[in-house]
Steps between C-alpha positions, in 0.01 A plus 500: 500500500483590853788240605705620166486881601584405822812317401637785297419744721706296787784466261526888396520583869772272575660623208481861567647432888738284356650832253462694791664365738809431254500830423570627882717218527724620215490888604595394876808286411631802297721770615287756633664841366295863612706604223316358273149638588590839645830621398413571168477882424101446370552577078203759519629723779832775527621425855720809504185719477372633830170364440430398841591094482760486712602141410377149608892463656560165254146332684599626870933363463532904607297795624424632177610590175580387132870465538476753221682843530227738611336175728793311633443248699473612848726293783366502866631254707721174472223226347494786178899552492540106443248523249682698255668214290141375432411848327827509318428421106821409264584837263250710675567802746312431784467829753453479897499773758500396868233636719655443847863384681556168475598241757660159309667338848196234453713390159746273584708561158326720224527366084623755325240621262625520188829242529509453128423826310231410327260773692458893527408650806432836630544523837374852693590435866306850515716624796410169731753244684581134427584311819676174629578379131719210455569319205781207531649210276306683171668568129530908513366522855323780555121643502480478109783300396578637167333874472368582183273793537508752801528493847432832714428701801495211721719383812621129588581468856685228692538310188709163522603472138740143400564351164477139376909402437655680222230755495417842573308688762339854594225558647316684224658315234691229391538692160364791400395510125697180334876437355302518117144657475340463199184729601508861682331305795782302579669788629485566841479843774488524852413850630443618819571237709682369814627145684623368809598202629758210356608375140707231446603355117743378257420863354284729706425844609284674685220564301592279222772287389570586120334790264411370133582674132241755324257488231355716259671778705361421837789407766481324834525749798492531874427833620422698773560186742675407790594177676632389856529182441775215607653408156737207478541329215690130422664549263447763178378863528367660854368869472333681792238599208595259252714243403612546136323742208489391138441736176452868572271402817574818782474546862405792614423705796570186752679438810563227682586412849543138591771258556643363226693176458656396152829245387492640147352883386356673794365870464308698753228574164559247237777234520573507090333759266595416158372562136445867556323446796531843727487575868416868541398698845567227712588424934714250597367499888612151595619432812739255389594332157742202501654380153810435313747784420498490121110490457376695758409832580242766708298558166554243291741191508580468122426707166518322215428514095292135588441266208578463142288684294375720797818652570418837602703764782314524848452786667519563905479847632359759711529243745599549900546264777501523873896555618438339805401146291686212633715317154621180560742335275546804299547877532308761361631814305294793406373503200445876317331515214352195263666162504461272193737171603617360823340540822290825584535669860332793447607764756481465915305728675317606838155406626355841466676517113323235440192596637528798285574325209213294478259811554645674260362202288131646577201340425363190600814548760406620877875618637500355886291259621488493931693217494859406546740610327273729282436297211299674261166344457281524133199746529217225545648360802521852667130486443405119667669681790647166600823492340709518841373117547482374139758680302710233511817655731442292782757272388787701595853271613491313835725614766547836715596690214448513103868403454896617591691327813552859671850537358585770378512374173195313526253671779183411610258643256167596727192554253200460757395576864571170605867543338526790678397321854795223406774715559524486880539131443791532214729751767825353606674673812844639389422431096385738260188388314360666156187552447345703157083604414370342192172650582331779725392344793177560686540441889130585585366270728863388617590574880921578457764379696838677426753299392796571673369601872612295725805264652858748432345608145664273317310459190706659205220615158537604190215570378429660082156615475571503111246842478201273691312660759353315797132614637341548790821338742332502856730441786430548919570504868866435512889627497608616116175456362542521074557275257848389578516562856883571554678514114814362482539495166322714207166603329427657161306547213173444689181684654331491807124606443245533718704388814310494851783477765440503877632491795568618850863400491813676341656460181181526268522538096335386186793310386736464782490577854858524568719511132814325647632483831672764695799349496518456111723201505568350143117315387342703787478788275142650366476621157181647324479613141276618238168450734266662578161455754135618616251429765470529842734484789473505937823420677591609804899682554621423160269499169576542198340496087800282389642373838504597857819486565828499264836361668827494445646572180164453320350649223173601303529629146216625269190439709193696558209454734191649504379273841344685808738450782358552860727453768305416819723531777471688786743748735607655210738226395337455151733442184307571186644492158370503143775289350692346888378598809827431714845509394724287714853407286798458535865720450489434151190632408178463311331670236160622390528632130207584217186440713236682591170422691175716446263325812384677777785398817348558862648432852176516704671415828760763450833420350725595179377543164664497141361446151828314433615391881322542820828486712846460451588315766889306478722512226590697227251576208515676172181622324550547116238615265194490730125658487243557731146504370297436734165717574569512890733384752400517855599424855473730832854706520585689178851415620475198387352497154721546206404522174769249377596408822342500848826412743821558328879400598787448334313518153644645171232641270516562117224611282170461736192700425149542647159522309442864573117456635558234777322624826666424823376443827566516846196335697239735351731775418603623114870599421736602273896461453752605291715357248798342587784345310644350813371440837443830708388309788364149633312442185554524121284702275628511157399728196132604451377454138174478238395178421597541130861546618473182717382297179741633274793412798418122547456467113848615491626268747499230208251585240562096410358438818205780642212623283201714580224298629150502425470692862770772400737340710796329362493090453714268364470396148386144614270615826105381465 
């Protein structure tokens, strides 16, 4: 008995090792699935009750969560991003919410997640950044492939987005929603969103390359988005948003701004919106679009009715785009009203219309970012406080400027500081170049040069501000200190704010030391109009709020200044004037007409001083439609301060008036003087009146031109 129980007991032993170990063999040759242990909602429990469980995050693939609406799966870093597709289930809406910006450089090419349609996803970027993203050689390459569910609040930066041959590409989507749902969840939205970087596909755009049909009355949209991105496609459809819309699908509230590249439709939105698809509230911003001349256009390159038993009338309006865009291969004609056929331009317009535009959206839009150009930014990215480095408009146009050739048909288009610095480099002695603002222009920081200061002033400008203002222009030590140095040539239709100008030379103004040459030979002539300046300014025997000295048959037209002039000279030689503070022309005059200046004009060293001109010096003048409104003029010999005009010759007046509570001074002294129509003696007075009279006489200069500003003064309709 003892042997027998022995034998059986050795045998059930070996047996039960021998079931054992079979069994771990089996269970470690099988796929090994989390999924199938811990992504389960548990049948007993309510995950979207705020009970406390926070979720098991699928057995530790993410942070936490159920992937359920009220406990998405939470997305932290990279390792959790990839492991999205393993959470996805077939038919089932799957929710995830990222928890911080992530950085997908360490990815050398990204599957799309969903590249067949078979899975829903609900993506909340929940107001974080997607970096370095590249997806190449994929089927509807793209983050998701083929979007069916939603896709919000989220950014994708620096993507590098390029579909498999004969396929499509965006970054956010290949598709969004599908060509024929046959559930509500094969629909798909993008909201609140933004890329940058560089598409390239058959069919592409810059968030996604085609938009899908509805069901059971929900549509595909994108709204409330922008892109930057590099679009070129291959051959079908390129749209800086996207490349063609199906059924009823809409784009809304969108702008884009990137380069686009297209040998079919091409539109600066959607390439071809059919089926009833609309495009409403919409910025063409591009810097460029290239395409054919039949199928291409700012907005959109072709409307169409689309496919049989779809056939339905797009609709494009309410749509703008920038009028300095570069169109290549076809030209663009302003569009008013709603287009339903053909190609869309919508209608050209400034920067700052723009800008205004897209505020006038309102929420989740924040109207200027600090960044160039002043592309509007959405709400969230105001809040990261980084949108300046990730907002995506870093990938503005290589060169010196943003486009033109400086014809005159064509000039240099200057959008940016570093624009602005290229011009010294662009000038051509005895050749006019054009230059135009696509942007205000912040020179803080930025040591200036004049342009035109040296070697026979030979450097011929125009320049077009195109109602742009540039800040905080700081120029010193040096002859004609100011922005142009000697202007042969003209300026308008731009502000000067916040200038700091010094020197201890002569010739000194905000935007030109010397406006033309004395001589006033043909393209030696200075011309200034509709400006207008403020700041500070030191110069010493010529200093002016516009220009220190205006030559030959010159002129300066509607501008203002409210700058502080302080000419430092000594021996009484000082030429101080609110507007010019010498006058040296020529036989055939030059003219000052509808300008006033309201800054405080001082010749500490002695010297002439004129809210208009300090001195009259050469040549004949005419002063048209001028006011003083300055709080005090001073220098040390009442002799030589004029309200109008400190040193007069040879000067015809018309129409000059004086703000009737200006205090002048000699040295420390207080006096008065009288009205004058002409000059009664060295110096030119004008006609004393209340400050309501001056308003209501600039207004009337051009009431198209002047209103009242925000400071009681008068403006221009455009100033900032």
């Amino acid at each position: 008995m003892k042997n027998k129980f022995y034998h059986i007991s050795t045998y059930s032993v070996m047996r039960y090792w021998t079931i054992l170990w079979m069994a771990v063999l089996a269970f470690s040759c099988s796929d090994f699935n989390p999924m199938d242990s811990y992504s389960r909602i548990p049948p007993d429990r309510n995950t979207d009750i705020d009970d406390g469980d926070e979720g098991d995050g699928a057995g530790g693939l993410f942070e936490k969560g159920y992937g359920t609406m009220n406990k998405p799966y939470l997305v932290m870093d990279v390792i959790q991003i990839q492991n999205m597709s393993e959470a996805l289930v077939k038919g089932k809406m799957i929710y995830f919410q990222l928890g911080a910006d992530i950085d997908m450089k360490s990815i050398s090419n990204w599957d799309p997640l969903n590249p067949t349609g078979d899975y829903y996803i609900y993506f909340d970027g929940n107001n974080h950044i997607i970096k370095n993203f590249t997806c190449t050689d994929k089927a509807y390459a793209s983050f998701f492939g083929i979007l069916a569910g939603t896709c919000k609040n989220v950014g994708f930066y620096n993507a590098h987005v390029e579909a498999a041959t004969n396929s499509g590409a965006g970054v956010i989507g290949g598709y969004i929603g599908v060509k024929a749902p046959n559930a509500v969840e094969k629909t798909g939205q993008v909201e609140n969103c933004y890329v940058s970087g560089k598409v390239k596909g058959k069919y592409a755009g810059g968030i996604a390359s085609r938009m899908g049909r509805p069901y059971g009355g929900q549509i595909c949209y994108i709204k409330n988005c922008y892109s930057t991105a590099e679009v070129i496609s291959t051959g079908d459809e390129c749209g800086g948003i996207v490349g063609s819309m199906y059924e009823n699908s809409e784009v809304s509230y969108c702008y884009s701004t990137g380069v686009l590249i297209g040998a079919n439709s091409v539109g600066g939105i959607a390439a071809l919106p059919s089926e009833g698809a609309k495009i409403t509230s919409c910025v063409a911003w591009n810097w460029k679009i290239t395409g054919p001349a039949a199928r291409s256009g700012r907005i959109s390159g072709v409307l169409s009715q689309g496919e049989n038993g779809h056939q339905a009338d797009p609709v494009a309006s309410e749509c703008y785009a920038w009028e300095d865009m570069v169109c290549t291969g076809f030209s663009p004609e302003d569009n008013v009203g709603s287009v339903s056929t053909g190609k869309y331009d919508g209608v050209g317009e400034s920067v700052l219309t723009l800008q205004n535009r897209i505020a006038n959206w309102g929420t989740p839009w924040h109207n200027v970012g600090n960044i160039d150009m002043g592309f509007p930014i959405l709400e969230w990215q105001l809040d990261r406080e980084d949108y300046a480095s990730y907002g995506g408009h870093d990938n503005e146009p290589e060169g010196d400027f943003a486009n033109g050739d400086g014809t005159q048909n064509n000039p240099y288009v200057i959008a940016n500081a570093i624009h602005i610095q290229n011009m010294s480099k662009a000038l051509i002695e005895k050749q006019t170049t054009y230059f135009v603002l696509s942007a205000d222009i912040d020179m803080q920081g930025i040591k200036w040069a004049p342009l035109n200061d040296a070697n026979g002033y030979h450097k011929w400008i125009d320049f077009d501000g195109r109602n742009h203002v540039v800040k905080n222009l700081t120029c010193e030590s040096g002859t004609y200190r100011s922005f142009f140095g000697v202007l042969c040539g003209e300026c308008r239709n731009v502000g000067f704010v916040d200038a700091n100008i010094s020197s201890s030379s002569t010739g000194i103004g905000i935007i030109a030391g010397y406006v033309g040459l004395a001589a006033g030979a043909e393209n030696y002539t200075g011309k200034i109009t509709n400006c207008y300046t403020s700041g500070i300014l030191k110069g010493s025997g010529a200093a002016g709020g516009i220009g220190g000295v205006l030559g030959g048959s010159g002129y300066i037209k509607n501008c203002y200044s409210s700058a502080t002039v302080i000419d430092q000279i000594a021996n009484n030689t000082g030429k101080a004037g609110g507007i010019i503070g010498r006058v040296n022309g020529n036989a055939s005059g030059s003219s000052i007409e509808n300008c006033y200046s309201s800054g405080d004009i001082s010749a500490i060293g002695g010297g002439n001083v004129g809210s208009i001109v300090g001195k009259i010096d050469k040549g004949k003048l005419t002063v048209k439609n001028c006011v003083a409104w300055n709080t005090m003029l001073t220098s040390t010999d009442k002799t030589k301060i004029g309200r109008i005009v400190g040193g007069t010759a040879n000067t015809a007046y018309e129409n000059c008036y004086a703000y009737d509570g200006m205090i002048l001074k000699a040295g420390e002294t207080i006096f008065t003087v009288s009205d004058e129509t002409s000059p009664s003696g060295s110096s030119f007075q004008g006609v004393a009146k209340s400050t309501n009279e001056l308003k209501s006489t600039v207004i009337s200069w051009d009431s198209s031109l002047w209103k009242e500003g925000s400071n009681g003064y008068p403006v221009f309709k455009w100033s900032k």
